[in-house]
N, C-alpha and C positions, 0 to 999 in steps of 0.2 A: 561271757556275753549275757547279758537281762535280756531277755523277751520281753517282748513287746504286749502290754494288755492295754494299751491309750486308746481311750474314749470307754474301755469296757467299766459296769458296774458290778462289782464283786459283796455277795454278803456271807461274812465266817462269822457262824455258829461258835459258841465255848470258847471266844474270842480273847478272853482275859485270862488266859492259861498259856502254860507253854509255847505248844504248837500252833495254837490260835493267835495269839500274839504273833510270834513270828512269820506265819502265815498273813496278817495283815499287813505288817511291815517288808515280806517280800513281795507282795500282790499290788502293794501303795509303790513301792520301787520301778517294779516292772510301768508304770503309768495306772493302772486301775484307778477310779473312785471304792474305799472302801469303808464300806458301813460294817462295822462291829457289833454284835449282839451275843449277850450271856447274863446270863442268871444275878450275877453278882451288881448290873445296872452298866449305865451306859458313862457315866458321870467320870470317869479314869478312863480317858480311849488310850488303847495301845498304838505304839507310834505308826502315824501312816491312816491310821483308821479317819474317813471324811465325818464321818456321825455315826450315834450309837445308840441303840436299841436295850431296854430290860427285856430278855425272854425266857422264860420258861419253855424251852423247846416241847414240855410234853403237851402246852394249853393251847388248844387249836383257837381259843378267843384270839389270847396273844400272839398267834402266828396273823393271824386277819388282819390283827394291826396292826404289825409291821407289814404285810404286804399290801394294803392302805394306803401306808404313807410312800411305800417306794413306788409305788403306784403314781401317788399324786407328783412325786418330786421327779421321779425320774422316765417313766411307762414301761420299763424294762427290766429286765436282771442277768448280766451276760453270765454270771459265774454264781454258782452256791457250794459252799464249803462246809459239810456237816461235819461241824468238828464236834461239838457238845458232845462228851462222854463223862462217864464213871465207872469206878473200878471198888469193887470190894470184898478184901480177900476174908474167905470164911470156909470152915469145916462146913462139907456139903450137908453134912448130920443137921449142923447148926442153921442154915438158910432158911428163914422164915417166908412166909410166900411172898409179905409186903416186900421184904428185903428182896428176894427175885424178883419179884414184879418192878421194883424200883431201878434195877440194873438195865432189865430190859425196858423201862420205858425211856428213859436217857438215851442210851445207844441205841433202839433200834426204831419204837415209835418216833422219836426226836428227827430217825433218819427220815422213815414213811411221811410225817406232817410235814417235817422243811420242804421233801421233793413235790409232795402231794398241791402243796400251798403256793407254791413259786411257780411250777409250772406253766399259768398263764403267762408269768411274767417272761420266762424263762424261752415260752414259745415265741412272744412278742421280739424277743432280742435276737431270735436264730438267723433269722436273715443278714444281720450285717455285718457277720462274721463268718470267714472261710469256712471254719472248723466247725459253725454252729453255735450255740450256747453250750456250756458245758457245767456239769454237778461232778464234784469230790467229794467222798464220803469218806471216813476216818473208821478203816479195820484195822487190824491188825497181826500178828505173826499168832497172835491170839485166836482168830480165824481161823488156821490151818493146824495146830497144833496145840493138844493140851495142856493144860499147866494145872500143878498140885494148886486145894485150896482157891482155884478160880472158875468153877465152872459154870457161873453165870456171865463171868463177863465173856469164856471163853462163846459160850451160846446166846449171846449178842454178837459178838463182832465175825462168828461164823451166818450168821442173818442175815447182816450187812454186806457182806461178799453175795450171798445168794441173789437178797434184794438187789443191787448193783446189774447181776447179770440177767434176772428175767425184766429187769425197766430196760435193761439196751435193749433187748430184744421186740420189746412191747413196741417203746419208741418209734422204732424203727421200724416197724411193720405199720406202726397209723402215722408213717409220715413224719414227725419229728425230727426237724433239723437240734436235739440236743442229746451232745453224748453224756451218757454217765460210769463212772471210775470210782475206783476205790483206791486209796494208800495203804499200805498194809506197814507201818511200823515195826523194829522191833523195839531193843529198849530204849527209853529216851531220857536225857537227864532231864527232869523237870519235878514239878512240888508233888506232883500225884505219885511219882515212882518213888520219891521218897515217902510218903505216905503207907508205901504198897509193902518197902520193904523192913517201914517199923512195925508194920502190922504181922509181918513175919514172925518178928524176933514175940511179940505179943503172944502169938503162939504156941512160942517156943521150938521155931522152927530152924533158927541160927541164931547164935549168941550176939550180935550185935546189928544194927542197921549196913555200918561199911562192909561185915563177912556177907552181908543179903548183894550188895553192890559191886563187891568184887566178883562174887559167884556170877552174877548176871551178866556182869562185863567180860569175865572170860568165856562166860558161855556163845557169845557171839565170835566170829571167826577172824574179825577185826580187832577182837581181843579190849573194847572199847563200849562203853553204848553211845548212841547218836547225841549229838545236838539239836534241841528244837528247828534253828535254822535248817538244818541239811532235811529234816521232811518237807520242811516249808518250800524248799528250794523243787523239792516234787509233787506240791503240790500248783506248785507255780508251773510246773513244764505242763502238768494236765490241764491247766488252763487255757492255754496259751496254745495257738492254730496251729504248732509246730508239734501239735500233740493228736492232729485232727486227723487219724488213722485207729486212735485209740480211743475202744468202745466195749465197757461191759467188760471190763481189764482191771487187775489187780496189779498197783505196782507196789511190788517190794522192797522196801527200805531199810533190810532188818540187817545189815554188816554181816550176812553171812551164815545168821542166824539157823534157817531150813537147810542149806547146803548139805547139811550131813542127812 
């Protein structure tokens, strides 16, 4: 069964990636209007995507102007999906401050501007939906647990969970009909994770990219890693009023991943 998002307006962040991609095209299924926004331009919408935005999640210019035009086009914003992340594996010896600063401005300022900026919109949309407006933000199994070689992005996406749970609470306390949630991933087939684990072998941390990709894969308890689609399809539940109990929540996507 699809859930129902018809008549809502949905906008995903890092929308030309993976999980953003498929995020659009499960959010566009479910009935949503969705508007695409990432870095790479608006010009290639992923399928499903209504219109599409160039954003630099970190430029709060360009966050103005996209909430601008949704503004003008549509006066609301039932959904936001901070997906916009980066990942970059490096000897903590080695991490320059730009290089930290650059990890955390992506995944955690990106999260702060998106919720900070849409808000109005966000409030305007809470009424005409059961569950309220709702915000998905993109942590991950990264969050909860360390990992060699990543402990920038791992102190992002543990911010991102925090952030998540002191705005439900804020929210909620001044009245705010909009909940906010986090995904928590674990590994997922997509270009970044290949990216992640040629950067391994660069290290010389495993002899090849597939020894980096079987190791990850058996490391999860489904013996597998994800497909873009199957986050998207939880990100879609968190949108969706049949989610509307769920507030200031982590869901975990990771096949099994923390079990141990």
């Amino acid at each position: 069964m699809i859930l129902s998002l018809d008549n809502c307006i949905a906008l995903v962040t890092g929308a030309n990636g993976g999980i953003g991609a498929a995020t659009c095209t499960a959010l566009a299924e479910a009935g949503a209007t969705v508007l695409a926004a990432d870095l790479s331009g608006a010009d290639s919408l992923p399928a499903g995507a209504h219109h599409g935005y160039t954003l630099d999640v970190t430029d709060p210019d360009q966050w103005d102007r996209v909430v601008a035009d949704i503004t003008q086009r549509f006066g609301h914003l039932d959904i936001l999906v901070n997906n916009a992340g980066v990942d970059r594996i490096e000897r903590f010896e080695d991490i320059t401050l730009d290089s930290w600063r650059h990890t955390q401005s992506i995944n955690v300022d990106g999260v702060f501007l998106g919720t900070q900026k849409t808000l109005p919109l966000l409030k305007a949309a809470a009424p005409r939906r059961r569950g309220g407006a709702s915000v998905i933000s993109l942590s991950s199994i990264a969050g909860f647990v360390g990992a060699d070689f990543n402990s920038a992005y791992c102190a992002s996406k543990g911010a991102v969970r925090l952030l998540t749970k002191a705005l439900a609470l804020e929210f909620s306390s001044l009245g705010y009909s909009v909940r906010i949630n986090c995904v928590c991933p674990g590994g997922v087939d997509t270009g970044m994770v290949d990216d992640i684990f040629q950067r391994y072998v660069d290290l010389g941390v495993v002899e090849s990219a597939q020894v980096a990709y079987d190791l990850s894969a058996r490391s999860h308890a489904l013996g597998r890693m994800a497909q873009p689609a199957e986050i998207a399809a939880g990100v879609r539940f968190l949108a969706s009023d049949e989610a509307s109990y769920m507030h200031g929540a982590e869901l975990l996507l990771d096949g099994g991943y923390t079990a141990r």
